[in-house]
TORZANU-304187 format. One record per atom (N, C-alpha, C): residue number from 1; residue in one letter; atom name; z, x, y. Coordinates in pm, whole numbers, plus 50000, padded with zeros to 5 digits. Example, Ala and Ser with C-alpha at 12.3 -4.5 7.8 and 13.67 -1.06 7.14 Angstrom:
// residues 2
1/A/N/50780/51319/49431 $
1/A/CA/50780/51230/49550 $
1/A/C/50780/51320/49670 $
2/S/N/50708/51285/49775 $
2/S/CA/50714/51367/49894 $
2/S/C/50787/51290/50003 $
// end
This chain:
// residues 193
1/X/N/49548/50929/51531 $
1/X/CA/49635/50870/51432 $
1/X/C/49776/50927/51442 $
2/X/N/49776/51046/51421 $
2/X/CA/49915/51116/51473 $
2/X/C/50015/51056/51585 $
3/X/N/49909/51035/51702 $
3/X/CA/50002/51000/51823 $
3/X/C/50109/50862/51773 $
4/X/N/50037/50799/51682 $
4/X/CA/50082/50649/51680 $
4/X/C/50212/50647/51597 $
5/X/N/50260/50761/51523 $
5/X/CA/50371/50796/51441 $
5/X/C/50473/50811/51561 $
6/X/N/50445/50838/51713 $
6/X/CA/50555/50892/51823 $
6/X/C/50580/50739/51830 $
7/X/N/50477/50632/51809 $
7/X/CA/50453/50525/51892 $
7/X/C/50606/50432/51898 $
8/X/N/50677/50398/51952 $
8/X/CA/50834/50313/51890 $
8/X/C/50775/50180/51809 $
9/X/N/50641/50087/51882 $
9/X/CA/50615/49999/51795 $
9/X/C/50520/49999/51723 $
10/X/N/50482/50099/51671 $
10/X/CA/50409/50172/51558 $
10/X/C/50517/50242/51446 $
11/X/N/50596/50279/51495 $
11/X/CA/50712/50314/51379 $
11/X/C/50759/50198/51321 $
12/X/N/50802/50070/51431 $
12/X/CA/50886/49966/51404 $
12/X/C/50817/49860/51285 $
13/X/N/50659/49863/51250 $
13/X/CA/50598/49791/51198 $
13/X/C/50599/49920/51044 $
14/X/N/50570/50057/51060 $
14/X/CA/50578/50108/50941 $
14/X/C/50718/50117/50889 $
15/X/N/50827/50079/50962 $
15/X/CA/50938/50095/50922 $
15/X/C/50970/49938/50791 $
16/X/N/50941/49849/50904 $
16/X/CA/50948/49714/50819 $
16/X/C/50886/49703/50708 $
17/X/N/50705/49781/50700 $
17/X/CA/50591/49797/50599 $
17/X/C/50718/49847/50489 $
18/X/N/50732/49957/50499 $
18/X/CA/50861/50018/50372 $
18/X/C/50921/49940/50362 $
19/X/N/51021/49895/50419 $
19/X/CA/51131/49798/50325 $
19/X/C/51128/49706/50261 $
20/X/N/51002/49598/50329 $
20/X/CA/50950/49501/50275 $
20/X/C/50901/49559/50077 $
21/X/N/50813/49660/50070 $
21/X/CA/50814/49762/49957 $
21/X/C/50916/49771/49880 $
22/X/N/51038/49870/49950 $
22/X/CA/51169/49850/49883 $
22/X/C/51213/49744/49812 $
23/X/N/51199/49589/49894 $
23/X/CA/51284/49536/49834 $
23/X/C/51228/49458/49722 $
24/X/N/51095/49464/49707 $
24/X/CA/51004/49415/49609 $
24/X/C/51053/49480/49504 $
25/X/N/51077/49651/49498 $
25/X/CA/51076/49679/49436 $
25/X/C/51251/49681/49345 $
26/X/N/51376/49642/49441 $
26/X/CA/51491/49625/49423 $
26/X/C/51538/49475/49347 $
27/X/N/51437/49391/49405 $
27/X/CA/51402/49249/49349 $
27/X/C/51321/49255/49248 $
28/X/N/51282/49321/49134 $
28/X/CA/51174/49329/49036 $
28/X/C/51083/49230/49058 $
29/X/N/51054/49206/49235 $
29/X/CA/50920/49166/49260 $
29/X/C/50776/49248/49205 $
30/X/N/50656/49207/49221 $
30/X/CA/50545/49310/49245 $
30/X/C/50485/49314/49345 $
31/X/N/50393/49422/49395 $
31/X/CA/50340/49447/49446 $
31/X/C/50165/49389/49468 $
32/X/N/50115/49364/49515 $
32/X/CA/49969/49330/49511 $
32/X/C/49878/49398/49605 $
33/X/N/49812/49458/49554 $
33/X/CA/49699/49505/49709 $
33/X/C/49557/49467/49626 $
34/X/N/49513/49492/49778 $
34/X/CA/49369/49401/49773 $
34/X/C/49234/49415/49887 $
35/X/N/49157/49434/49857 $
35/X/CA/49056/49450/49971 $
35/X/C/48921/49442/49883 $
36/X/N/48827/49486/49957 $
36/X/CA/48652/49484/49934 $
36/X/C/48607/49614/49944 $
37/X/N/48514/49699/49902 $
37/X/CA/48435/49789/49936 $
37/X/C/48517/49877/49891 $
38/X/N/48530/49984/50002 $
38/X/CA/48581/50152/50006 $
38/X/C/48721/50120/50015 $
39/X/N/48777/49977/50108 $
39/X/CA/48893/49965/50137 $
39/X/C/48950/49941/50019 $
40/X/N/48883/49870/49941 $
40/X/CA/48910/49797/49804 $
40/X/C/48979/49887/49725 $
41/X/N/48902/50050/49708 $
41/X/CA/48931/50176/49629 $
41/X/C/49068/50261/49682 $
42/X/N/49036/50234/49789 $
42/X/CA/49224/50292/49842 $
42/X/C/49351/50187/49816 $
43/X/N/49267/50076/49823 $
43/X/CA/49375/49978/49778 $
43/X/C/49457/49971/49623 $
44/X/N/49336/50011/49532 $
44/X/CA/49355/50038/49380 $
44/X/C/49444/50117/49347 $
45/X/N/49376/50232/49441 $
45/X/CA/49477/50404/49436 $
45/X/C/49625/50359/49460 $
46/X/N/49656/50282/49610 $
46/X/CA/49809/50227/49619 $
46/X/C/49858/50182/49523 $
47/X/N/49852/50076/49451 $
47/X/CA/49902/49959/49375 $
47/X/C/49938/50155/49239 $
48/X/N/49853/50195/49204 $
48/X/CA/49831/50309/49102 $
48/X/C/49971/50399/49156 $
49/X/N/49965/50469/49245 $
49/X/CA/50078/50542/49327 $
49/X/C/50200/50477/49299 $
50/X/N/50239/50331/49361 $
50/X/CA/50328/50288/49333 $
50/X/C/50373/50216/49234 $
51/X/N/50289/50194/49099 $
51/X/CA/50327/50177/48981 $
51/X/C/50389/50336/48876 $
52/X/N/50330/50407/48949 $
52/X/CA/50404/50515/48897 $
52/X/C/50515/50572/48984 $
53/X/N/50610/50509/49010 $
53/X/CA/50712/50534/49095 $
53/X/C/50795/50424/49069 $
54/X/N/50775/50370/48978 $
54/X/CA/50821/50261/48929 $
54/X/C/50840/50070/48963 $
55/X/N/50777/50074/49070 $
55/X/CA/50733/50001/49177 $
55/X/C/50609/49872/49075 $
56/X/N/50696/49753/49062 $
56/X/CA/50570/49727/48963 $
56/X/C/50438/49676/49065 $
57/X/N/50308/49703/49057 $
57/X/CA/50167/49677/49123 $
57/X/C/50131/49689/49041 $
58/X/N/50004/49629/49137 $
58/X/CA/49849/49568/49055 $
58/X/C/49748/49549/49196 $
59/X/N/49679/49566/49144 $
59/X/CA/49557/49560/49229 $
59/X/C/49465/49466/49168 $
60/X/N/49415/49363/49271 $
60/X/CA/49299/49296/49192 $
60/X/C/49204/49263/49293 $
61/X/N/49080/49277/49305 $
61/X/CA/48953/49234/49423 $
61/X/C/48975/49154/49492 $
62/X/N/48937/49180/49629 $
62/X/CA/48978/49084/49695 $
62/X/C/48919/48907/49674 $
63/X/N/48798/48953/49637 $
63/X/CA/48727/48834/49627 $
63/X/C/48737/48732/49496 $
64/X/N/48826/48792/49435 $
64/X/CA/48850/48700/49295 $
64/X/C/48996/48615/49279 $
65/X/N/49068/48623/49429 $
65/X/CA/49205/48571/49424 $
65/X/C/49189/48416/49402 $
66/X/N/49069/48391/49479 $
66/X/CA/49045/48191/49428 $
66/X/C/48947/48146/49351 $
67/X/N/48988/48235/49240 $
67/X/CA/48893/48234/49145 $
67/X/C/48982/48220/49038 $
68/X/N/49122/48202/49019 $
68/X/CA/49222/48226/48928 $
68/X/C/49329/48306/48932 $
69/X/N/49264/48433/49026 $
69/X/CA/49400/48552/49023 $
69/X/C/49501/48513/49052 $
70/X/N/49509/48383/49195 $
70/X/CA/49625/48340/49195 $
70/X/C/49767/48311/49158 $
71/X/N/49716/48261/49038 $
71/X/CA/49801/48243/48912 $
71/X/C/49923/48366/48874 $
72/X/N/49901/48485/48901 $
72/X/CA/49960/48558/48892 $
72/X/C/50096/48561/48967 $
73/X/N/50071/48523/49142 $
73/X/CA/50172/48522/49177 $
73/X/C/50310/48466/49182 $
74/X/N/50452/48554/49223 $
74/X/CA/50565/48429/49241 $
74/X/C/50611/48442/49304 $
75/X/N/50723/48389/49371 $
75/X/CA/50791/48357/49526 $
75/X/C/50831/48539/49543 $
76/X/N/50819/48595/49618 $
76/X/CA/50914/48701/49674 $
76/X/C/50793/48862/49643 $
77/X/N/50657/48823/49614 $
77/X/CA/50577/48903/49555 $
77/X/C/50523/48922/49705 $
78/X/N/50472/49008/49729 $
78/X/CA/50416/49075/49824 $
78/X/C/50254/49091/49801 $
79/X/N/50174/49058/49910 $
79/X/CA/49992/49134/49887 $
79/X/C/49968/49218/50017 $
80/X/N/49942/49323/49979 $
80/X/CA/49903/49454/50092 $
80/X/C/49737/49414/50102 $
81/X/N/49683/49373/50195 $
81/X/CA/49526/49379/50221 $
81/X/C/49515/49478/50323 $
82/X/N/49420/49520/50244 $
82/X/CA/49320/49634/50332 $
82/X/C/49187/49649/50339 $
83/X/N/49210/49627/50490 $
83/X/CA/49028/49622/50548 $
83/X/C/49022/49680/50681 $
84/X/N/48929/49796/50699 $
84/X/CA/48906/49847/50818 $
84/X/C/48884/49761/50942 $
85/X/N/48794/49669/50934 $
85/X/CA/48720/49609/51028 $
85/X/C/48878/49435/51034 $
86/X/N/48921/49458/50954 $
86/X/CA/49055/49329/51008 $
86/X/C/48961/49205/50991 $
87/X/N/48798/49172/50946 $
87/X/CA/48717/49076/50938 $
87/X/C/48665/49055/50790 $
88/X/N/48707/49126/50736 $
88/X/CA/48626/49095/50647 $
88/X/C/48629/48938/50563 $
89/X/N/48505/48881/50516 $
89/X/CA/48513/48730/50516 $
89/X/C/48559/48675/50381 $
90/X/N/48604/48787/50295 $
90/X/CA/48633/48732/50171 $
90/X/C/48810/48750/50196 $
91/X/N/48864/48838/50298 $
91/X/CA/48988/48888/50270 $
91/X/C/49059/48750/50436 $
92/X/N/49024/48687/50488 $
92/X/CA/49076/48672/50633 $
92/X/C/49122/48544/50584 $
93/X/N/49072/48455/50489 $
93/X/CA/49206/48307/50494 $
93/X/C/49293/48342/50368 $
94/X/N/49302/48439/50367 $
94/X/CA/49366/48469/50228 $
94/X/C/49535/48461/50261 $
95/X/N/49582/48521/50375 $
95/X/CA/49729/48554/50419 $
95/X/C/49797/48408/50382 $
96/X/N/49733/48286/50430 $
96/X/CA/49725/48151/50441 $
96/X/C/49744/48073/50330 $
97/X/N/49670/48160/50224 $
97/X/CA/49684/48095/50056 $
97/X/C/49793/48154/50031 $
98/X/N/49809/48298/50046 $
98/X/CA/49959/48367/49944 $
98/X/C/50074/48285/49977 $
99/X/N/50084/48271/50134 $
99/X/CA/50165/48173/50192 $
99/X/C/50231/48054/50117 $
100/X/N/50145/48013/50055 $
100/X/CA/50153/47817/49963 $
100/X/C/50240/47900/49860 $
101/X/N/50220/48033/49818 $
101/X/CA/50296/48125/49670 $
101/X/C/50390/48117/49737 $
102/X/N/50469/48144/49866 $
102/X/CA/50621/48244/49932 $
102/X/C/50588/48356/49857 $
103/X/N/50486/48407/49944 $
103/X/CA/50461/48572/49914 $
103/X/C/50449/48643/50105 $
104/X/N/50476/48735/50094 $
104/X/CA/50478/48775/50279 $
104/X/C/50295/48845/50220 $
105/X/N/50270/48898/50327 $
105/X/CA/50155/48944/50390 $
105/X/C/50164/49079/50454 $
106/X/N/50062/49137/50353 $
106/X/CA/50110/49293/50432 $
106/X/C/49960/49342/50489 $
107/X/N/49935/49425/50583 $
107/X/CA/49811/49500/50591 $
107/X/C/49797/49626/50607 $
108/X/N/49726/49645/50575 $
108/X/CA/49665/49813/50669 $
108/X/C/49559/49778/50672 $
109/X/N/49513/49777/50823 $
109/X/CA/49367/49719/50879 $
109/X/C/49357/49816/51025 $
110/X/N/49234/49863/51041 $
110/X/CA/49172/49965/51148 $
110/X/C/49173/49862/51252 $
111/X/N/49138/49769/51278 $
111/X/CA/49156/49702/51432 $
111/X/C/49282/49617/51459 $
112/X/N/49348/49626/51546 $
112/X/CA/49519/49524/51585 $
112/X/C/49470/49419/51630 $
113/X/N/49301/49407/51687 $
113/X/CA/49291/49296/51759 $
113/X/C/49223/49191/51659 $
114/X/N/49262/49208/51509 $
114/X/CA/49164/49130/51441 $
114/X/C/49217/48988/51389 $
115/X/N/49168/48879/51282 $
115/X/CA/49231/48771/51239 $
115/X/C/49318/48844/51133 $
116/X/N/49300/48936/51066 $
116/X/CA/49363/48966/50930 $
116/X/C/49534/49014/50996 $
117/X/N/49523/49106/51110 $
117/X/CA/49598/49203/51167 $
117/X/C/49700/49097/51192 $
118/X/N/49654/48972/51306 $
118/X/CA/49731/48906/51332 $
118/X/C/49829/48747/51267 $
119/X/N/49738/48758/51118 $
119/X/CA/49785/48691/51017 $
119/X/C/49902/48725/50929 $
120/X/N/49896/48880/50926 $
120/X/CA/50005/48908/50832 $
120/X/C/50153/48954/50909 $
121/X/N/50231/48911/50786 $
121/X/CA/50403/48943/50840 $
121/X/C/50424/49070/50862 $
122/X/N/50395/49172/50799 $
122/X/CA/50417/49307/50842 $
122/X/C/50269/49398/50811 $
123/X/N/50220/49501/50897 $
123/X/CA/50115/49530/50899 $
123/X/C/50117/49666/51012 $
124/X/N/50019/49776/50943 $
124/X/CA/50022/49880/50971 $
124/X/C/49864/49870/51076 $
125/X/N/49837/49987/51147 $
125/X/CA/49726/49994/51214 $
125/X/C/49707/50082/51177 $
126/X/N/49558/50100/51111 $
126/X/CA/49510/50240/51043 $
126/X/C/49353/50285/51128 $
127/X/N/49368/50299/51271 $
127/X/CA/49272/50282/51361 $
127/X/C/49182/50461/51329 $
128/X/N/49051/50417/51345 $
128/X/CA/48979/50536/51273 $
128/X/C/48813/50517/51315 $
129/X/N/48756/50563/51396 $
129/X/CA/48633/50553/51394 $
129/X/C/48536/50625/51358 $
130/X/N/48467/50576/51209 $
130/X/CA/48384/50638/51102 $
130/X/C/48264/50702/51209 $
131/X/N/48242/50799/51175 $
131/X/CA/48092/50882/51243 $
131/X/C/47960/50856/51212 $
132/X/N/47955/50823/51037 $
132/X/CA/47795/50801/51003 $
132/X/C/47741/50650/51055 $
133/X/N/47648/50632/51146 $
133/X/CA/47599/50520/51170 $
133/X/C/47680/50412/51223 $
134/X/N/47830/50492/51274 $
134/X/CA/47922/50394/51310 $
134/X/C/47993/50301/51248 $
135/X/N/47972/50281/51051 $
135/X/CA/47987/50202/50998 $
135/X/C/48025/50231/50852 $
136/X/N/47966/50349/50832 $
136/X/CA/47989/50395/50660 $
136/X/C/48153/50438/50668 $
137/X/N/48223/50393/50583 $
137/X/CA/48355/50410/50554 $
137/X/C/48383/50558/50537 $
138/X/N/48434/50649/50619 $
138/X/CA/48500/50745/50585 $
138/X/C/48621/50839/50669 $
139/X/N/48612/50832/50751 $
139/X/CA/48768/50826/50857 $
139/X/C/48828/50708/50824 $
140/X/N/48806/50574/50834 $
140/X/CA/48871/50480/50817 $
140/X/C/48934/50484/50670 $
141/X/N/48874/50503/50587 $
141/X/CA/48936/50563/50431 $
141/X/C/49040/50654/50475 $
142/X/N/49009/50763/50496 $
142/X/CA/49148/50885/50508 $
142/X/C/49247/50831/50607 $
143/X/N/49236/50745/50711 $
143/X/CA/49330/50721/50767 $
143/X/C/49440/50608/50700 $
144/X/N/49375/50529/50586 $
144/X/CA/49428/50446/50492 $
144/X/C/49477/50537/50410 $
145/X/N/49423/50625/50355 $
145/X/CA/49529/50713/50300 $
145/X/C/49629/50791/50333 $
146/X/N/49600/50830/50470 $
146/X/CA/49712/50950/50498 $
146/X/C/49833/50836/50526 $
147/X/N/49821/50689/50549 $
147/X/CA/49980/50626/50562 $
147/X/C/49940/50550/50426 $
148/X/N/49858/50515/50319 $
148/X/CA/49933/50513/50201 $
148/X/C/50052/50647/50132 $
149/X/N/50011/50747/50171 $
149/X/CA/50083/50837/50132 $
149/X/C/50213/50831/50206 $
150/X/N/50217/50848/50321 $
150/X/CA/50352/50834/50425 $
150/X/C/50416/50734/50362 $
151/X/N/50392/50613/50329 $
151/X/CA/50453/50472/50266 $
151/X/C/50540/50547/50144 $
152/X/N/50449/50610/50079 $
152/X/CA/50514/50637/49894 $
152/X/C/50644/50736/49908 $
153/X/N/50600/50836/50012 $
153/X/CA/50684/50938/50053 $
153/X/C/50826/50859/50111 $
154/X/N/50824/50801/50218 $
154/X/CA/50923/50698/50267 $
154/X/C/51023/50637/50162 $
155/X/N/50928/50546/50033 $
155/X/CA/50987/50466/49984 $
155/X/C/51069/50528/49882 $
156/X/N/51022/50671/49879 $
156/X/CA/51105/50793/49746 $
156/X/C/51217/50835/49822 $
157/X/N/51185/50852/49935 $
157/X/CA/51284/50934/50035 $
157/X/C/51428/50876/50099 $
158/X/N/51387/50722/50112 $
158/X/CA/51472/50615/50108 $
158/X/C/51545/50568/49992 $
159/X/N/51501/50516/49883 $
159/X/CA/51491/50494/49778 $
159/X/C/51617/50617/49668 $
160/X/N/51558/50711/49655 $
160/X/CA/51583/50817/49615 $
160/X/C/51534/50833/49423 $
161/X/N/51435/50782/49452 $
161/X/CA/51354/50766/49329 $
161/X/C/51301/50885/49259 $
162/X/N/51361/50916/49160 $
162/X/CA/51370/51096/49079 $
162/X/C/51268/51148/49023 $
163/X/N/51268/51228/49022 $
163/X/CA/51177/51364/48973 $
163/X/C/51123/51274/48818 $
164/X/N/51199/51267/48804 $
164/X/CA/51243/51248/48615 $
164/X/C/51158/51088/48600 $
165/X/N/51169/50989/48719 $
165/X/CA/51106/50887/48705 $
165/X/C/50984/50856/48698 $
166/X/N/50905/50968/48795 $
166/X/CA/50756/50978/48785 $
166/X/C/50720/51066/48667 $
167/X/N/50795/51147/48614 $
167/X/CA/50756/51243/48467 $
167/X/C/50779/51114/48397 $
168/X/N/50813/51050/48325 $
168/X/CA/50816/50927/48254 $
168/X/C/50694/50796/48242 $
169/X/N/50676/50787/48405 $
169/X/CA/50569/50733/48414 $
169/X/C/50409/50747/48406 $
170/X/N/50425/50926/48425 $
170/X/CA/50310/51006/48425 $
170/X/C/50299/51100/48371 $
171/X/N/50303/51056/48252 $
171/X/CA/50332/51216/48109 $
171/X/C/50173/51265/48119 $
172/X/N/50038/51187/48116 $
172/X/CA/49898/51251/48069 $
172/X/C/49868/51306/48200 $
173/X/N/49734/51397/48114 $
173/X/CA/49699/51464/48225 $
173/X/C/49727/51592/48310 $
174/X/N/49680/51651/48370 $
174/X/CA/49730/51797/48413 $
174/X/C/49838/51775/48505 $
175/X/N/49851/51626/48600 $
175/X/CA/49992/51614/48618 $
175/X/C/50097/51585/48571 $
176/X/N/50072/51509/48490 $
176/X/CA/50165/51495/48337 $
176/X/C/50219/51642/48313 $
177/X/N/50136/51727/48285 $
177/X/CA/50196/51847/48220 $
177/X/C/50286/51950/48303 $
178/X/N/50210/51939/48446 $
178/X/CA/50292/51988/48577 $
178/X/C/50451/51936/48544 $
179/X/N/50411/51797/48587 $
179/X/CA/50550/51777/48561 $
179/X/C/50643/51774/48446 $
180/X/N/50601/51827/48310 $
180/X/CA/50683/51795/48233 $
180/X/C/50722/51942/48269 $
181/X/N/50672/52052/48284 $
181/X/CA/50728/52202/48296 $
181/X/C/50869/52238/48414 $
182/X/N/50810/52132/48527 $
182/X/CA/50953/52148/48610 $
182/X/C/51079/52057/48600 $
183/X/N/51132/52181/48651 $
183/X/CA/51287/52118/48574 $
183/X/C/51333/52045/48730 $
184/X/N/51448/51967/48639 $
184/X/CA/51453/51872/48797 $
184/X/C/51602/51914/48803 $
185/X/N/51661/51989/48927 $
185/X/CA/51820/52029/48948 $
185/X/C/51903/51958/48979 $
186/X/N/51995/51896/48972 $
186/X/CA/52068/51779/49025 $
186/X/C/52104/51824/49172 $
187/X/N/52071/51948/49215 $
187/X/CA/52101/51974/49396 $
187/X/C/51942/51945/49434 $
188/X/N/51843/51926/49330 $
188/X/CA/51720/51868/49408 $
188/X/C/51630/51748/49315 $
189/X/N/51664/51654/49267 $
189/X/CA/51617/51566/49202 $
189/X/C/51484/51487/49257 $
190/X/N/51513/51478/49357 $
190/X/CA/51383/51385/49395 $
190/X/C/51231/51418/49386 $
191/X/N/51148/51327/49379 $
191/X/CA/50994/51407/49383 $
191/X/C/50956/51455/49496 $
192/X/N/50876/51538/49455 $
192/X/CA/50822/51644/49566 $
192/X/C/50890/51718/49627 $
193/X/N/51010/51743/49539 $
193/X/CA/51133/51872/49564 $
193/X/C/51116/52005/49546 $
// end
């Protein structure tokens, strides 16, 4: 996974992944992520991350978008799907529907050679091969996380989205309280300063 951060067109697709983010979030677009299973739960965690960063998301199952969720969307809104296997059968004509919204298509999906991978407008490769039985989700999870995290980091770092903005958004809780104790310096404002 590391190597693929040297990669130039592995940067060039996480580079676009961020801005596309940015500007959702500069456009008081939202955010959408979405998947099935384990992918489904990292997907939740994102939409969660970047609603507290002020970034408006939502997360909703993958399998309930033509069921009504639809409705939610509007022109310039973004959906992040995530699925290890790039097949999964509830998430693969979906890029196709947001489309009819003018919403782009985002992924983080473990195979490049899949329908999902090659459906969406901007899209990360989160390549990872799970150990138990070849199939139980768990490298492929952490590797969805370690570039959900890189994404949030990016979009603060770019962005320059303050200390003070995530204490606001995230008063409960033992991080809540973390952060209400540190003081934020105007020679270091940003999170994770």
């Amino acid at each position: 996974m590391l190597k693929l951060f040297h990669n130039l067109e592995y940067a060039t697709h996480f580079e676009s992944f961020v801005q596309r983010i940015i500007c959702c979030r500069e456009n008081r677009n939202r955010v959408y992520t979405t998947g099935i299973g384990k992918s489904g739960i990292v997907a939740k965690r994102f939409a969660s991350t970047l609603s507290s960063l002020s970034i408006p998301s939502q997360w909703i199952h993958g399998s309930e978008w033509t069921h009504g969720e639809l409705g939610n969307l509007l022109p310039g809104d973004v959906v992040v799907l995530f699925s290890n296997s790039g097949k999964t059968p509830e998430l693969v004509n979906l890029p196709n529907v947001f489309r009819q919204f003018d919403c782009d298509v985002l992924c983080l999906v473990g195979n490049d050679d899949s329908p999902l991978y090659h459906a969406s407008d901007f899209k990360i490769f989160t390549p990872a091969k799970d150990c138990l039985f070849d199939s139980v989700p768990a490298r492929s999870i952490v590797a969805q996380e370690a570039v959900c995290n890189a994404v949030a980091e990016s979009v603060v770092a770019i962005t320059g989205i303050q200390r003070a903005t995530f204490k606001k958004n995230h008063p409960g809780g033992n991080i809540g309280a973390a952060a209400a104790k540190t003081k934020t310096s105007p020679s270091n404002p940003q999170l994770g300063k």
